[in-house]
C-alpha positions as semicolon CSV with decimal commas, in nm:
position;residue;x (nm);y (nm);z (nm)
1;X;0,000;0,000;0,000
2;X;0,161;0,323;-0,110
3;X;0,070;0,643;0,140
4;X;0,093;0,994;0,048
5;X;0,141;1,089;0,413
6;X;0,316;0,838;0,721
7;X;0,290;0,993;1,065
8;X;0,465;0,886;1,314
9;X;0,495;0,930;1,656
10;X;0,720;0,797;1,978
11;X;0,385;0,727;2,167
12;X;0,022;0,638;2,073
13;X;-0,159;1,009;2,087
14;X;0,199;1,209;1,947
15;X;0,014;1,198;1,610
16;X;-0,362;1,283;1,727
17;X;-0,224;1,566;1,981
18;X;-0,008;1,747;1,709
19;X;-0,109;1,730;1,363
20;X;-0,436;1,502;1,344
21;X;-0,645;1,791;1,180
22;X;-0,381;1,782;0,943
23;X;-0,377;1,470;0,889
24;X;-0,824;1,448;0,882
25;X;-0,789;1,756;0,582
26;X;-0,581;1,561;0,392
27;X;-0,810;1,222;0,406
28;X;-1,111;1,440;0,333
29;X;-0,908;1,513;-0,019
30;X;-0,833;1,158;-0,092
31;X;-0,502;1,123;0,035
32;X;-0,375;0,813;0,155
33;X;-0,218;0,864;0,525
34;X;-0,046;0,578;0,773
35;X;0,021;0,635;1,149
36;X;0,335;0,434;1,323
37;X;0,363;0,480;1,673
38;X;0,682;0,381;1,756
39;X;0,608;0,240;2,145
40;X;0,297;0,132;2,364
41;X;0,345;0,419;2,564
42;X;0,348;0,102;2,825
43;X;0,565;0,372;3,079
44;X;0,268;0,615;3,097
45;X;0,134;0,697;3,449
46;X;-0,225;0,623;3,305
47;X;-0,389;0,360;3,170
48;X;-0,178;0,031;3,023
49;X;-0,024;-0,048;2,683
50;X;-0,320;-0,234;2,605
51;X;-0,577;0,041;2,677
52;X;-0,357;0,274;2,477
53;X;-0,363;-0,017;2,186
54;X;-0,758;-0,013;2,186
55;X;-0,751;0,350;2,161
56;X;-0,480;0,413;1,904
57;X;-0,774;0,211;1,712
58;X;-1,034;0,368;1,802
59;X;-0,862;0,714;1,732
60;X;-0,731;0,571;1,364
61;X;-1,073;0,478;1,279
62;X;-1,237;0,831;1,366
63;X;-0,937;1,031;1,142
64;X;-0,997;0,788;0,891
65;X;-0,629;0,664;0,777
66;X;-0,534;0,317;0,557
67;X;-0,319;0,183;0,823
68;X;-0,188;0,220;1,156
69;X;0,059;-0,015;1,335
70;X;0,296;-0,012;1,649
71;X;0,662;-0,091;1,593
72;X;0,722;-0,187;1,977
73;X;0,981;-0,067;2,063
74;X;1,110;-0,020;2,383
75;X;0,931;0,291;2,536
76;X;1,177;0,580;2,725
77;X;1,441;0,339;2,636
78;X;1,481;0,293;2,239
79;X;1,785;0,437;2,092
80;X;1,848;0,600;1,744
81;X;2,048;0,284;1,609
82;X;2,133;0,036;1,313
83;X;1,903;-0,202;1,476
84;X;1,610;0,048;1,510
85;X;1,629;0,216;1,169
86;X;1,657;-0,109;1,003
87;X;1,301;-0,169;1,109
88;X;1,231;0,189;1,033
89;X;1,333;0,182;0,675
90;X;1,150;-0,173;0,644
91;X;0,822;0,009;0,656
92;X;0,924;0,322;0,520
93;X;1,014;0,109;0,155
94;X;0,700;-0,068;0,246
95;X;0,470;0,243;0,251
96;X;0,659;0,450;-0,002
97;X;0,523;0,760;0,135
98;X;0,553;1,102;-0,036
99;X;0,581;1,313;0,305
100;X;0,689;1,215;0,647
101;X;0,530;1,377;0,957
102;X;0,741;1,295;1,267
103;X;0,828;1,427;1,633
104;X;0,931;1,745;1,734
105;X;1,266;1,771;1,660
106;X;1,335;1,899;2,082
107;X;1,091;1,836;2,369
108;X;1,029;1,800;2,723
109;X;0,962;1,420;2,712
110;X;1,336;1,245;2,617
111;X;1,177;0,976;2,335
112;X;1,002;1,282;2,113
113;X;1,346;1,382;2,048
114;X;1,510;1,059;2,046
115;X;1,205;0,956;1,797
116;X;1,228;1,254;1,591
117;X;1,588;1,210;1,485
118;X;1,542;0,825;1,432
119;X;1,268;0,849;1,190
120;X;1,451;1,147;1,027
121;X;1,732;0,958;1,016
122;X;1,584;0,614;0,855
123;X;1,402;0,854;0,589
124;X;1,746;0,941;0,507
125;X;1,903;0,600;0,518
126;X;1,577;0,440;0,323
127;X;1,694;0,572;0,003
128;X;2,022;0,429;-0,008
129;X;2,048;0,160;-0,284
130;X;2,367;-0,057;-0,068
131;X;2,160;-0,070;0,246
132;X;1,935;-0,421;0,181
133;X;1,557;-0,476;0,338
134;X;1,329;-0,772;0,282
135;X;0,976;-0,730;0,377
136;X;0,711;-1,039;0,375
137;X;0,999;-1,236;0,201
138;X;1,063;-0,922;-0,080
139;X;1,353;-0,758;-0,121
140;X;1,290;-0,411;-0,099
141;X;1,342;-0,072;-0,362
142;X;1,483;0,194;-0,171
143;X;1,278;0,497;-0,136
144;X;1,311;0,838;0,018
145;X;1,018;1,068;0,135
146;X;1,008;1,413;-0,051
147;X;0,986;1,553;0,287
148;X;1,026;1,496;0,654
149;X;0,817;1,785;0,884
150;X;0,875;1,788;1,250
151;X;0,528;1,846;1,465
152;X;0,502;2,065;1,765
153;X;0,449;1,916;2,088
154;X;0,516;2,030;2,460
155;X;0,725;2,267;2,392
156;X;0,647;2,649;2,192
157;X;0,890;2,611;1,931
158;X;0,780;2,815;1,658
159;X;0,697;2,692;1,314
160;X;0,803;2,743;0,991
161;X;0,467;2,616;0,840
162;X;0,141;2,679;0,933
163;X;-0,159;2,440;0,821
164;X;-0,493;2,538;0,786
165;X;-0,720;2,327;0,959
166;X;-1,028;2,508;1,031
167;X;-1,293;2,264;1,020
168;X;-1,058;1,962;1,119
169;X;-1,022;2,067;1,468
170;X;-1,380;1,870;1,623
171;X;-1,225;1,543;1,404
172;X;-0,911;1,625;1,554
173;X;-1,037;1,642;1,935
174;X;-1,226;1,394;1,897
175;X;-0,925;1,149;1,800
176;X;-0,761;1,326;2,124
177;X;-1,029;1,231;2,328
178;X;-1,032;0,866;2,194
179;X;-0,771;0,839;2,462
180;X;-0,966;0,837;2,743
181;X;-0,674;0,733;3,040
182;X;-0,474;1,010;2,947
183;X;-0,700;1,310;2,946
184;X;-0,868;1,506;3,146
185;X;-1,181;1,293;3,325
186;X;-1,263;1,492;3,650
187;X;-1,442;1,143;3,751
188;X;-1,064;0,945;3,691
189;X;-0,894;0,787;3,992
190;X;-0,591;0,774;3,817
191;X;-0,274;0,938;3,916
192;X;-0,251;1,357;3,736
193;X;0,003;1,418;3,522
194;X;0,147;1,747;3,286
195;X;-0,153;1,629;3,047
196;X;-0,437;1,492;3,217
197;X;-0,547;1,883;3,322
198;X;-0,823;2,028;3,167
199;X;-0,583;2,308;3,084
200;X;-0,391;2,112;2,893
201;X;-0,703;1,999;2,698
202;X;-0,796;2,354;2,657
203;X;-0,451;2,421;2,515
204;X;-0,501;2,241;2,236
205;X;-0,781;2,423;2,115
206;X;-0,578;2,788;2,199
207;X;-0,294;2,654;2,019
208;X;-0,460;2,620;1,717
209;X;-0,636;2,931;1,729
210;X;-0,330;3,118;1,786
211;X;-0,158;2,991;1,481
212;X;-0,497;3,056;1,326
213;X;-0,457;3,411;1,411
214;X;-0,114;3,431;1,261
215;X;-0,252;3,277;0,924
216;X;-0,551;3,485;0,923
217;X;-0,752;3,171;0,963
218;X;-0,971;3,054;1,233
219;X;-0,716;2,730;1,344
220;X;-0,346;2,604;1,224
221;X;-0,111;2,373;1,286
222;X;0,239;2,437;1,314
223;X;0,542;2,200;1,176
224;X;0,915;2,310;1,136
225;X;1,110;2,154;0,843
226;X;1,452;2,015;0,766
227;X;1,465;2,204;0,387
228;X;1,297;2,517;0,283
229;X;0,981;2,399;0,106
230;X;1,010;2,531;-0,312
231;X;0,740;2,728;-0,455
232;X;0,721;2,759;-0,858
233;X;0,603;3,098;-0,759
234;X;0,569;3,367;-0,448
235;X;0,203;3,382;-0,628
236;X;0,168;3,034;-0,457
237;X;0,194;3,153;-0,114
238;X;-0,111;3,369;-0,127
């Protein structure tokens, strides 16, 4: 299955949380988009790795997207290396996809780093002819995304793109709130963390209005890039 878009994200929820409205535009246009989360998120305070499994599904199914899968790796403790990338590029070549969404590229929690420069890394790697994969008993073609775009998580780091995504953002919480151990639930006995507040709920919603207001549109989301993006003409930018 070829993709036009692969998100991917250290935890189940990175995706939803950051660029899911995004992600909902572009389905509502045809394109084909894939989410990888790269752990469980089996160290979160809240809920288990199996609740979060059942609700990376359920939030999948309410954006819409071909495919979604978990690559399991070790979560707070995977490392950008050979052995990780290898399985990286393996469903990179598998998915072929035009554009890469991945982590933000510095953040407070250590694996949205760590993940950001691993996937960025294995889109890299992924189009190098020497470097063999087999998938389902295949060898592999290399290929290498058009472009990798970093998300914006915790942290305020300011874009260098801005998405319009006014009238994405009720898909968009409603994939957020698909994750119902992690949010805010004033009737939860679980444990609060930085993002089980309401205020952190609410935050997604200013967010997006604020990058709205910079775009002179009612809600954006923000992604930083690794090339400037080319434009035939400055016409294009209107």
């Amino acid at each position: 299955m070829k993709l036009d878009i692969l998100a991917i994200g250290a935890h189940p929820d990175d995706v939803e949380l950051s660029c899911s409205a995004t992600l909902a535009k572009e389905v509502s246009k045809g394109k084909k988009i894939g989410i990888i989360d790269l752990t469980r998120g089996e160290l979160g305070t809240r809920g288990t790795a199996e609740t979060r499994d059942n609700e990376a599904k359920n939030a999948a199914e309410i954006l819409g997207v071909q495919t979604r899968l978990n690559m399991k790796f070790s979560d707070g403790f995977f490392i950008n290396d050979k052995v990780h990338q290898l399985k990286l590029i393996e469903q990179i070549r598998r998915f072929q996809p035009e554009i890469v969404i991945c982590n933000a590229i510095e953040d407070r929690h250590i694996d949205h780093g760590k993940g950001s420069q691993l996937v960025s890394d294995a889109c890299f790697l992924s189009g190098l002819r020497k470097i063999e994969t087999v998938y389902n008993k295949t060898s592999q073609k290399p290929w290498r995304p058009n472009a990798v775009y970093h998300y914006i998580q915790w942290k305020d780091i300011e874009p260098d793109i801005v998405v319009d995504v006014t009238g994405f953002m009720d898909k968009k919480m409603a994939s957020v709130k698909a994750y119902k151990t992690q949010f805010f639930d004033p009737d939860s006995k679980e444990p609060q963390t930085p993002i089980s507040s309401a205020n952190f709920t609410d935050s997604i919603i200013y967010r997006a209005r604020n990058l709205g207001r910079l775009i002179g549109k009612e809600y954006g989301e923000g992604f930083t890039v690794e090339r400037y993006p080319a434009v035939d003409s400055l016409f294009d930018l209107i």
